[in-house]
Each structure stands twice: as C-alpha cells, then as structure tokens.
C-alpha positions as CSV (number, residue, x, y, z in Angstrom):
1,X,85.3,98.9,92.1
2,X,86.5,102.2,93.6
3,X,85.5,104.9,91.5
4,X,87.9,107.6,90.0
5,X,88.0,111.0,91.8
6,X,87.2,113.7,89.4
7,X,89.9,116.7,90.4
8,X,87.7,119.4,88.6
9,X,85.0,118.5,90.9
10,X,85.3,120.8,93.7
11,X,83.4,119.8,97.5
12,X,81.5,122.1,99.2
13,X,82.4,124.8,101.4
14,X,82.1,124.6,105.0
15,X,79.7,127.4,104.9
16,X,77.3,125.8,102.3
17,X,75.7,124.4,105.4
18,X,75.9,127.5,107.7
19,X,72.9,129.4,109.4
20,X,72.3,132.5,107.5
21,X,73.6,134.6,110.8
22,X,77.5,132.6,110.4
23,X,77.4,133.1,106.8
24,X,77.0,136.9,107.0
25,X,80.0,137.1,109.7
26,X,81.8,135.9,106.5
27,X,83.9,138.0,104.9
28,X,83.7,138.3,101.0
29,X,87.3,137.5,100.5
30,X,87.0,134.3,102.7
31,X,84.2,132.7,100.3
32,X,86.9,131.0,97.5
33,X,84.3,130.6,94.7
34,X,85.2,131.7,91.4
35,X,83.1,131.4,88.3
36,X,84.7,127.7,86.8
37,X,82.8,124.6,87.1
38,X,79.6,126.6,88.0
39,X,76.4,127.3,85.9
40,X,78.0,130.8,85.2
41,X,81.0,129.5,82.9
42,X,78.5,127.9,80.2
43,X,77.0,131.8,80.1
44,X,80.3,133.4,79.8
45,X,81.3,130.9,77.2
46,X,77.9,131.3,75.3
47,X,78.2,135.2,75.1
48,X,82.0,134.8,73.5
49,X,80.1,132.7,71.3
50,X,77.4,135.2,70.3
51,X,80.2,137.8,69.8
52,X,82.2,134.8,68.1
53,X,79.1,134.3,65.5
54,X,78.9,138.2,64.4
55,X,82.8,138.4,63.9
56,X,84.3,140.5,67.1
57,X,87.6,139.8,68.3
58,X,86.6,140.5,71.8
59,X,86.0,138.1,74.3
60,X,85.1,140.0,78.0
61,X,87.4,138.0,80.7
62,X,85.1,137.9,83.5
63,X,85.4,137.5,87.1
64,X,83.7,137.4,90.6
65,X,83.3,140.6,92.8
66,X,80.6,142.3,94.9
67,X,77.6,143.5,91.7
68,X,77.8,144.0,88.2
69,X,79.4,146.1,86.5
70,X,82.2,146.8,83.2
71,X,84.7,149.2,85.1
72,X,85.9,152.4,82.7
73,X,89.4,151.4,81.0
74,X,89.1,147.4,81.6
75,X,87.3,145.1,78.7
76,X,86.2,143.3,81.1
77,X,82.7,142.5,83.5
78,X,82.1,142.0,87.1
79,X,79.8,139.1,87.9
80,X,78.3,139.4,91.7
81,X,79.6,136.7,93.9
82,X,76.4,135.4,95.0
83,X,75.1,133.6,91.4
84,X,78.3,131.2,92.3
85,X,76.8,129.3,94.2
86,X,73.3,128.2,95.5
87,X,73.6,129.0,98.8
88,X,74.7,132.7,98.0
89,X,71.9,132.9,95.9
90,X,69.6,131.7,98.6
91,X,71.0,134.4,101.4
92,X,71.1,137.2,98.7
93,X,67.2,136.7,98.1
94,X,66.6,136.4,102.0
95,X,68.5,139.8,102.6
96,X,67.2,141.4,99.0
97,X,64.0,139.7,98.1
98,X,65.5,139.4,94.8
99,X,68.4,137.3,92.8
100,X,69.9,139.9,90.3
101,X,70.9,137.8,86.9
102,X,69.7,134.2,88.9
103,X,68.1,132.8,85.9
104,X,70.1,132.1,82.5
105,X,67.8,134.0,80.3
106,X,68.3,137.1,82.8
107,X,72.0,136.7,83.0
108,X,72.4,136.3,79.9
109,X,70.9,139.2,79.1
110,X,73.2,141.4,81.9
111,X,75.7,139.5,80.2
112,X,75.0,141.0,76.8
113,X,74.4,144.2,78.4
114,X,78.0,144.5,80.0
115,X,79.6,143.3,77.0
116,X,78.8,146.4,75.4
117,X,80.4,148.7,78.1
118,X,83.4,146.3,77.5
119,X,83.5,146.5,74.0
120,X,83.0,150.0,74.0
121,X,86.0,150.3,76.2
122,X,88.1,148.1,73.7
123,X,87.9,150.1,71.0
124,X,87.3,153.3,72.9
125,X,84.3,154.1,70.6
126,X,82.8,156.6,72.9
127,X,85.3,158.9,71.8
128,X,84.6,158.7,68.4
129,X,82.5,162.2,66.9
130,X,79.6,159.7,65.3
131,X,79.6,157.9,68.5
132,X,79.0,160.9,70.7
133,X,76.6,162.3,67.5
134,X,74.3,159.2,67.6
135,X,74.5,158.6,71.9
136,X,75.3,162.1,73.4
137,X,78.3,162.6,75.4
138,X,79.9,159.6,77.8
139,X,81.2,162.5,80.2
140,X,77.7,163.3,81.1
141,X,77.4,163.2,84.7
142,X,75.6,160.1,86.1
143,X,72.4,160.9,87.9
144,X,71.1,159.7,90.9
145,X,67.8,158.7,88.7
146,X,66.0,159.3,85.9
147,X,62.6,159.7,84.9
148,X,61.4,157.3,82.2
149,X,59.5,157.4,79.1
150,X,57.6,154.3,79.0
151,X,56.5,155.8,75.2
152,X,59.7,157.2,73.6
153,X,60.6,155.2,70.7
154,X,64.5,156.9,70.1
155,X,65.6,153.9,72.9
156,X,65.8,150.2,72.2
157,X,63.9,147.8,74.9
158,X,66.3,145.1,76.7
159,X,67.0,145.3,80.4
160,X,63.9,146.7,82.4
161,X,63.2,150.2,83.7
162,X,63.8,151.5,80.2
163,X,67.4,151.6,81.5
164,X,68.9,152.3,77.9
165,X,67.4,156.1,79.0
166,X,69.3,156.9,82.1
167,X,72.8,157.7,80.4
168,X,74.5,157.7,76.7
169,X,76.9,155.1,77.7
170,X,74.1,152.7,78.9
171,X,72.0,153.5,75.9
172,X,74.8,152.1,73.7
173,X,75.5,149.1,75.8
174,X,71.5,148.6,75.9
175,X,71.5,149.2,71.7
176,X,74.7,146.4,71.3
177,X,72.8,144.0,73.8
178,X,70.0,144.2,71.1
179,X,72.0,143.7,68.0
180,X,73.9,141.1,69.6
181,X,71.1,138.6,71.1
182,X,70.4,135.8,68.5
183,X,67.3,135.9,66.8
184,X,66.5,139.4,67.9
185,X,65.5,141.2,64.1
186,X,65.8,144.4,65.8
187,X,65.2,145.7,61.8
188,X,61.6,144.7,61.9
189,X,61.4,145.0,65.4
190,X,62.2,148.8,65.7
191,X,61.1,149.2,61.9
192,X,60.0,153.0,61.9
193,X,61.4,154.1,65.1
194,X,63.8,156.6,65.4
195,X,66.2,154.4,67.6
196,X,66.7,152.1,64.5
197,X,69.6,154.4,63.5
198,X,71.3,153.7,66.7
199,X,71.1,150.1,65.6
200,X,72.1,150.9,62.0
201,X,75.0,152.5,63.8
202,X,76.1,149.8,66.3
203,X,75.8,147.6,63.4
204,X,77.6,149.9,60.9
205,X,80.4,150.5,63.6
206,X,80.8,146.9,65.0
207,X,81.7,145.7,61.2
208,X,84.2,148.0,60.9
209,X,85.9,147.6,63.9
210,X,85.1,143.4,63.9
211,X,88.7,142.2,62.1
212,X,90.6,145.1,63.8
213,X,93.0,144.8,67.3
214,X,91.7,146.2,70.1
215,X,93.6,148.9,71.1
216,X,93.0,148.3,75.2
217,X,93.5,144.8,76.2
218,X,94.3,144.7,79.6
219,X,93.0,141.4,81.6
220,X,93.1,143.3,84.7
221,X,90.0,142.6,87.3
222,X,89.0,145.3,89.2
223,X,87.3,144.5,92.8
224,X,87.8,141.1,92.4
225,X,86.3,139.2,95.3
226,X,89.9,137.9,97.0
227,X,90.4,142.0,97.7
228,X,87.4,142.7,99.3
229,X,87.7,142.3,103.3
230,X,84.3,143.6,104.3
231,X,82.0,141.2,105.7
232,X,78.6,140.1,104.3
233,X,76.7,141.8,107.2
234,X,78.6,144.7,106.1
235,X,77.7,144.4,102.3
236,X,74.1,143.6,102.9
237,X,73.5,146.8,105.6
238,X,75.2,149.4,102.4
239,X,73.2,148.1,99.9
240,X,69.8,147.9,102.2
241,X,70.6,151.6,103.1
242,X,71.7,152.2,99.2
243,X,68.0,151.3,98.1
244,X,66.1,152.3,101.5
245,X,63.6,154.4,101.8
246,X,63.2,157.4,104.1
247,X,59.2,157.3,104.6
248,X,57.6,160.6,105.0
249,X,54.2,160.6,107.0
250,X,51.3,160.1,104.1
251,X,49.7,156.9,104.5
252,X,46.9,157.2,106.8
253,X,44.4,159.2,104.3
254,X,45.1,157.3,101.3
255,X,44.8,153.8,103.9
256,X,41.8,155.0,104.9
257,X,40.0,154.9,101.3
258,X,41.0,151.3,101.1
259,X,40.4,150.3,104.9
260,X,38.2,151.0,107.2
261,X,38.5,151.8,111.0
262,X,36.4,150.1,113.5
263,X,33.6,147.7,113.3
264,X,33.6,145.9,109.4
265,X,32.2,142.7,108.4
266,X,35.5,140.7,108.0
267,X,37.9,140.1,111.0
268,X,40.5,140.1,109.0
269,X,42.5,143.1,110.0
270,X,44.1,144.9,107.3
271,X,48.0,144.6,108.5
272,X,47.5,140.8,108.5
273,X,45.8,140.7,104.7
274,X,48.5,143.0,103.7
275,X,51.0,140.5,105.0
276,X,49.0,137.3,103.7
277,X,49.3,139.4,100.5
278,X,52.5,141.4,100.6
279,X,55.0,138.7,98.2
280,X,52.2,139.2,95.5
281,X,51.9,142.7,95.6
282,X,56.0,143.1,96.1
283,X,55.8,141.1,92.7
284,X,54.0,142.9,91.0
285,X,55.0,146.4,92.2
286,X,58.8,145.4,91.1
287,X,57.6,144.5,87.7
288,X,55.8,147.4,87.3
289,X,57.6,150.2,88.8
290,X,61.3,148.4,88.3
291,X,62.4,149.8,91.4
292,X,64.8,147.4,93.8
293,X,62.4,144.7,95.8
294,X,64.2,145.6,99.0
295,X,62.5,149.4,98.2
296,X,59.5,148.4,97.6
297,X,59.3,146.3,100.5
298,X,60.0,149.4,103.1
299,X,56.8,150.6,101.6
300,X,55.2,147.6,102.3
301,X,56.0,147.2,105.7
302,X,55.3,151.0,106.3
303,X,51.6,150.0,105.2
304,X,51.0,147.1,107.5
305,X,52.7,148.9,110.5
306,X,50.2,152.0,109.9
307,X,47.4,149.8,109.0
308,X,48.1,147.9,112.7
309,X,48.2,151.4,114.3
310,X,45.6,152.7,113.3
311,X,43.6,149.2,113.3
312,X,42.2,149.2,110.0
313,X,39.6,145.8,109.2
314,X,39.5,144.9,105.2
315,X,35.6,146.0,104.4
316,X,35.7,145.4,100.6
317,X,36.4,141.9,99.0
318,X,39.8,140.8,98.6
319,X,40.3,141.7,95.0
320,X,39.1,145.1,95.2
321,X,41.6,145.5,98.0
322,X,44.7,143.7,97.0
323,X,44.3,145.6,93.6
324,X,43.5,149.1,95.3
325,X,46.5,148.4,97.8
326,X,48.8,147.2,94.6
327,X,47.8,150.6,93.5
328,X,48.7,152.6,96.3
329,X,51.9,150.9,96.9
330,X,52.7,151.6,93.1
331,X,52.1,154.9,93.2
332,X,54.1,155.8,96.4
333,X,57.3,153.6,94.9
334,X,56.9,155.3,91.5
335,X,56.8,158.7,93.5
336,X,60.1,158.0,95.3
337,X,61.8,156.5,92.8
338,X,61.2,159.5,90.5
339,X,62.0,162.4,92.7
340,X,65.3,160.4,93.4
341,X,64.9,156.8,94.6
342,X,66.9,153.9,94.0
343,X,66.3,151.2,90.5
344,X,68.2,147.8,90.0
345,X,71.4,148.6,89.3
346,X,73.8,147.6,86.7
C-alpha cells in the first residue's frame, strides 16, 4: 500500500548536502527555513506556556533572522537562522567553534531571556519611575564591554558572563528570565541578597500588569531573514572580525616559563601539544572567561604559531603544561576582553 504523503513534512534543501565552501556563497535570504516543523517551535511554544502558567497576556511572535535579539518598540524576538536546521548548525560551529542557543536547555534559557526585553517593550515598563528606581536608566549608553563582578550579589545569575551586569535593560530581562523559569525558587535562592528586591519587583510588577492589554502589539519582524541579501561568507567574515582579536607582541616571555627552547626530554614540540590540546583548553577558557570561542581561538593560534617560531619542546609533564598553558591563555583572553574585547552576544 502506498503510503499517505504528509504535506507538513517539508524535504530537504538542496543545500543540506552542499560542501561548506557552496553553502557560504549562499545568500541568507535564499535559505527558505523558517522556525515551523523544526525543534525550535516546541521551544517557542513551551516559553508561551511558562508565561501562560504565571498569567501574562503576552506571547513573543518569533521569527528567523541573522542572531538574537528583542528589537526596541517590537514585542517580539529574533532567533538566528542557523538553529533551523542541522546543517546550519553544523557550518555555524565550523566557522564559530560554537552553536549559540543549540541545545534546548540553552535556548530555552535565551528564550526566557529575550522574553523579558519583549515584555518589557509591551508594557513599556522601562519608562515607569520604580522601574528606572530599581534597574537604572534604559537610555544608558551601551558599552562596548563591561567588567564583571563575579562576587556582587545586587544581580541575579542566568545567562553566563554575569550578563545581567552589562546594562539596566539586560539586568531586568536577566531578573524576568529568573522569575519566569519553572522551578527556579529564586526567594530561597537569592534569600539575603540585595538583588532579591529586583525579583520582588519583577514579581510585584508582572501581577499587576498580568490581566492588563498591552499597550504595543505590533507583530512586525524586524531583519527577518527573507530581507537579508548578504551572503554567508559575508556574515561569517563581520562577525569573525566583530569578535577578533588584534594580538599585540607578548607571548614569547610568558611561553618561555611554560616551554623550553632547545634540547628537552620530549620531542613533542610545543606548537604540536598545543594543537593536540587546543579544543580542551578552548573549552575551558570559554567557560571560564565567557568570552566568544572564535576570540579565544585567535589567542590560541597566536600561541602555537609563536611556540613554532621560536621552537619551543614541552619539558614539564603534560598536566603541568596543559594547565599552565590554560592559564596563560585565560589570562590574556580575560585581559582583552576587559580592556574592551568582545563576549557572546545577545
């Protein structure tokens, strides 16, 4: 018996099966995925859910466009193309070591994150004198970065890089992601912290404005993906330059302590342990530092080309040197990023 073609069921691009060099002569327009009948519309339905279960009225539309983001006067959030399909996904690690929002508990929590910039743009709630009392002022310019305080307890803990820190807007999205995710008892979590009165707030706020119209409504999509021409090889080379790095010449000393010049015990040059190493210590550098993997890698590779030029051997055992080198390529990431490098953005 002939089965019964499913119409919902959509088959795959042409491109699915393209080298990575066709796909990125793609442009973002021509790509025709959309968030329906993917593993994204079982996230966007579960977060109108959670808002569902503590009474709001809003529901975020969402649609498809080049990162993430809740644009200023639209309700609404951006969800980067690439998490609509697995062969996006695939190219956007290759060209950014890293898949922003690629696993449901992380998108879920970007998710929660942007609903707050779109409910706060519902019910325009920045504007409001407690608001701007209890957050600071939304006009406050944006700065290139911030510098973190991993020990400050007047911010809640959600997305990482203490990102609730680097403005008053995304300190209230950060604070409603809290409230919002199920299970979270953010009253005997941040029991006797300061930042529990944001939370009192958000709470206190979100109840009163729960069984009220939104006053801005507007389904509008801004950047959706059909608009944007540019090509991926375009996209990718913005955003590598966005988070590259421009190395100043410091490495050889602080090599030096970790590697040794000339004759050593091991054969093992340096450059190739630091490549046989360099995915852990990328790992662990990202989840330290929480600057962008693509960053952190330019650091990387700086090591290993210096460490072949100057043809360093590994003298110490290998845990002494991948931790020493994890070190080093901490401290020069953490050193960028806060004199004005590049975090994940959202």
């Amino acid at each position: 018996m002939r089965a019964k073609s499913n119409p919902s069921r959509r088959s795959e691009p042409a491109w699915a099966e393209a080298s990575d060099e066709e796909l990125l002569d793609l442009r973002l327009c021509d790509l025709d995925v959309r968030i329906e009948g993917t593993w994204l519309e079982p996230m966007v339905e579960r977060l109108h859910t959670e808002m569902a279960a503590k009474g709001l009225r809003v529901r975020p539309h969402c649609w498809l466009s080049n990162e993430w983001f809740s644009p200023d006067g639209i309700p609404g959030i951006a969800i980067p193309f690439y998490l609509a399909h697995p062969r996006l996904m695939q190219l956007e690690r290759r060209q950014m070591f890293l898949v922003e929002g690629g696993t449901r508990a992380w998108c879920m929590k970007i998710l929660r994150h942007e609903a707050g910039h779109a409910y706060d743009t519902a019910y325009r709630l920045r504007r409001k004198r407690r608001w701007q009392q209890v957050f600071g002022r939304a006009g406050k310019r944006y700065p290139a970065t911030y510098k973190a305080r991993p020990e400050s307890r007047h911010y809640v803990l959600h997305l990482e890089w203490w990102y609730a820190q680097s403005h008053p807007v995304e300190d209230f999205a950060e604070t409603f992601a809290v409230w919002l995710t199920p299970g979270s008892r953010w009253r005997t979590t941040y029991k006797g912290w300061p930042v529990l009165k944001k939370l009192e707030y958000v709470d206190e706020v979100l109840t009163e404005t729960a069984t009220k119209p939104a006053p801005v409504r507007t389904k509008v999509q801004a950047e959706p993906l059909s608009a944007i021409r540019k090509t991926l090889r375009r996209h990718y080379r913005e955003r590598r330059e966005r988070y590259g790095v421009d190395l100043p010449d410091f490495y050889e000393l602080q090599l030096e302590r970790i590697f040794t010049a000339g004759r050593a015990r091991t054969t093992e040059s340096a450059s190739a342990f630091l490549r046989r190493v360099g995915p852990d210590l990328r790992e662990r550098v990202v989840r330290l530092t929480g600057a962008h993997p693509y960053t952190v890698d330019q650091f990387l590779s700086e090591m290993i080309g210096r460490a072949r030029k100057r043809k360093l051997k590994r003298t110490r055992s290998e845990r002494h040197a991948k931790l020493e080198s994890a070190i080093l390529l901490a401290a020069q990431v953490m050193g960028y990023v806060s004199t004005g490098g590049s975090t994940m953005s959202l």
